[in-house]
N, C-alpha and C positions, 0 to 999 in steps of 0.2 A: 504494500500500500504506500501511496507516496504519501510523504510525511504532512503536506499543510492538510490532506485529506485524515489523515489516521491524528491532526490534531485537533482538527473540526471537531471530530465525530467525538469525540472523547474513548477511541477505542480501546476496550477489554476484555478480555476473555479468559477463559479456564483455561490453565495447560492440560488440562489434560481430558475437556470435554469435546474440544472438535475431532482429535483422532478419533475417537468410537464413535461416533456422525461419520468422519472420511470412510472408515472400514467401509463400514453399513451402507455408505451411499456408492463406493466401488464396487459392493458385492452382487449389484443389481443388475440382470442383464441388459444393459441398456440396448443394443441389438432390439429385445426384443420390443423396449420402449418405444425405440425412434419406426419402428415397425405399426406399432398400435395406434402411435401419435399422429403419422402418416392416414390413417385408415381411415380414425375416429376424431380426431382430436384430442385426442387425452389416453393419458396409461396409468395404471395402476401400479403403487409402489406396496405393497405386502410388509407387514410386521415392522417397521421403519424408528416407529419409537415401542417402549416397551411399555407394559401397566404403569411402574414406577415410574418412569419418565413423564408419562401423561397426567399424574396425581397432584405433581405440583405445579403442574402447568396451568391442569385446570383453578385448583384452590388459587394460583398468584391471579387470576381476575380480580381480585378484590384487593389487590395491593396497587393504588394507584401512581405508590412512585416510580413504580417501572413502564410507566405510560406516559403518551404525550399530548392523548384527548380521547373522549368520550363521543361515541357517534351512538345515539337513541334514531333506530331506523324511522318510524314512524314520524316522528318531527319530520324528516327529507321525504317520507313519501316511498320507502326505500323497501319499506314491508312491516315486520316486527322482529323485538329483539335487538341488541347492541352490541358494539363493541366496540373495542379499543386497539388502538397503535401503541406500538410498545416507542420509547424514548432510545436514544442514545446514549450507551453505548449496549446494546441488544446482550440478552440474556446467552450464556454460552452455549448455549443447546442451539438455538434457535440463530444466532451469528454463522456456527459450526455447521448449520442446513444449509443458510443462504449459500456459504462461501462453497462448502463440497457439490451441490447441485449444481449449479449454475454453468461452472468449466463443463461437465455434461451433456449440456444444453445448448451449449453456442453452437458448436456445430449443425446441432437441425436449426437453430435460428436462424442461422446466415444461410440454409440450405433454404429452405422455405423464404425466404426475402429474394434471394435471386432467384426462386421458380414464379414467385408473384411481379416481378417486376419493381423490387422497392429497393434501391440505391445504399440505404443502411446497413452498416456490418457492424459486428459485435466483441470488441477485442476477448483473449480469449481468457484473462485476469478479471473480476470481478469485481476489483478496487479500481482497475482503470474503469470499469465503466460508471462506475459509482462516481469518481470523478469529473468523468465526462458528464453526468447528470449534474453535477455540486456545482459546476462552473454554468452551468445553463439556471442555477436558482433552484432545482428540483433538490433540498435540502435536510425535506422532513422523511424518517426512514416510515418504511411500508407495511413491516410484519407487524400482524393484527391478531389478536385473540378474540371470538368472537360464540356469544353466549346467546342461546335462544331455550326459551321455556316454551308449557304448552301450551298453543297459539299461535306461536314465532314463526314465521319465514321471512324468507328471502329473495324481494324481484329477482327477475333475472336483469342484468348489468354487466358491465365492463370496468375493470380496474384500470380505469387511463387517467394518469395523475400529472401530467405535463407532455412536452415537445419529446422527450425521451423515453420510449416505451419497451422493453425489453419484452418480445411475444411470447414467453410462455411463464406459468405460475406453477404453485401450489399452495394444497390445503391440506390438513393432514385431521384427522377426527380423533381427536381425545375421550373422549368419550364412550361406553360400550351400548354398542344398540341391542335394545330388546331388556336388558339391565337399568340403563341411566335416562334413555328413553324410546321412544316410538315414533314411527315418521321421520320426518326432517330429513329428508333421502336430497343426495345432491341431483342435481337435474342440468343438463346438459342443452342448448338447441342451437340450430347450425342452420340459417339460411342461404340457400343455395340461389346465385339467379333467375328468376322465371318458376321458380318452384316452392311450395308450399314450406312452412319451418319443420324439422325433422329432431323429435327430444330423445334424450338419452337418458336415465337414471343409472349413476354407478353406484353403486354398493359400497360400501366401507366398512372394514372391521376397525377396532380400536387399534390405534395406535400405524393404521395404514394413511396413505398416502392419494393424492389422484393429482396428476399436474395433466394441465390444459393448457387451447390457447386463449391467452385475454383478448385476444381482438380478431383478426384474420388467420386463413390456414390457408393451404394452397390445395387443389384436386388437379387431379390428373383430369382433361377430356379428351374430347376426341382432337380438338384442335391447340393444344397445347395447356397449361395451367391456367386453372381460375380462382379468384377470391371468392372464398366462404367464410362468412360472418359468423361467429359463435357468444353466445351470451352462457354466464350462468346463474346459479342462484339455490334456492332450496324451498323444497315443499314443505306445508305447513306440521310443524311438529306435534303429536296426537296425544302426548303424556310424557312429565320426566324434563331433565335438562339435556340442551345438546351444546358442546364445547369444538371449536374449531381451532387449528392453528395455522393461519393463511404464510404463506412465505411469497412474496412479492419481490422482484428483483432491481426494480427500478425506482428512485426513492420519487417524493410528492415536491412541488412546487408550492 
């Protein structure tokens, strides 16, 4: 990380919590992600965090000094339920995701921008591009904890926080379903040019993972690649709490 950015940030971390994030996120077939991702728009990460890892993840919602605001959905229209953006300098669990995913990832990012036609490429450091967002004003960081009781969803939306948008996320579910609650299934939809919107529901065990794209993907047709729009969101939760851990790669303006 270059140094006026790792002093911005106030960065810190555990020594010894991003290795066991690195293992874990190297041991993932990504083959068979960049595969899925290609297909659907999203893949699933299995087993990612563990019970204990998810326990005080969830209980820290309610510690507000490791936050840098409060978003009540319904105030914006946004749906129901809340949550929060974690402050700087990010919790070591949660730092040790962003940084290990991402290298991952660039590669389909930049693959997918030059099969759509979009001029942007994605260094292939994480702190550069964090950088390159801190100098354009995008300042505030983006991983979000986010709590929904019964009642609570979530429109479907796009995570677009300024001029620098890095196309793929994650969210990872804390929470056990069928246990902690019921419902609240993530939801998926993808419109396609000239054709009707097409929803996907992914499943989630605790402590798994599902990365998408926040904004465009590319299809293959018959006449070369085209842009497909993806929203997501969550269906209304039926009983019980449900806890999210969104990981965002490009910070907010």
């Amino acid at each position: 990380m270059r140094a006026e950015t790792q002093h911005r940030l106030g960065f810190a971390q555990s020594p010894t919590a991003e290795p066991v994030v690195a293992d874990r996120v190297a041991a993932v077939d990504w083959e068979r992600v960049a595969t899925d991702l290609d297909a659907g728009g999203h893949a699933v990460l299995r087993s990612m965090l563990s019970p204990e890892e998810c326990a005080p993840l969830t209980a820290g919602y309610e510690d507000d000094a490791q936050f840098r605001s409060r978003v009540v959905m319904a105030r914006h229209g946004f749906g129901r339920g809340e949550y929060k953006y974690f402050a700087y300098p990010l919790p070591a669990l949660i730092a040790g995701l962003r940084t290990a995913l991402y290298p991952r990832l660039v590669g389909i990012a930049n693959r997918w921008n030059e099969a759509m036609g979009i001029a942007v490429r994605y260094p292939d450091d994480h702190e550069e591009f964090l950088d390159r967002c801190h100098r354009a004003g995008q300042l505030r960081p983006t991983p979000l904890l986010l709590q929904y009781g019964e009642g609570d969803y979530n429109c479907l939306h796009q995570d677009i926080y300024g001029e620098h948008v890095f196309p793929l996320q994650a969210a990872f579910l804390l929470s056990k379903p069928a246990r902690d609650f019921t419902g609240g299934e993530f939801v998926l939809t993808e419109q396609r040019p000239r054709m009707q919107s097409r929803a996907t529901v992914v499943p989630l065990d605790q402590g798994s993972g599902v990365i998408f794209a926040v904004n465009n993907r590319p299809v293959q047709g018959s006449r070369g690649s085209y842009r497909v729009k993806l929203r997501h969101g969550v269906s209304p939760v039926r009983s019980g709490k449900r806890h999210v851990l969104g990981i965002i790669f490009h910070d907010a303006a």
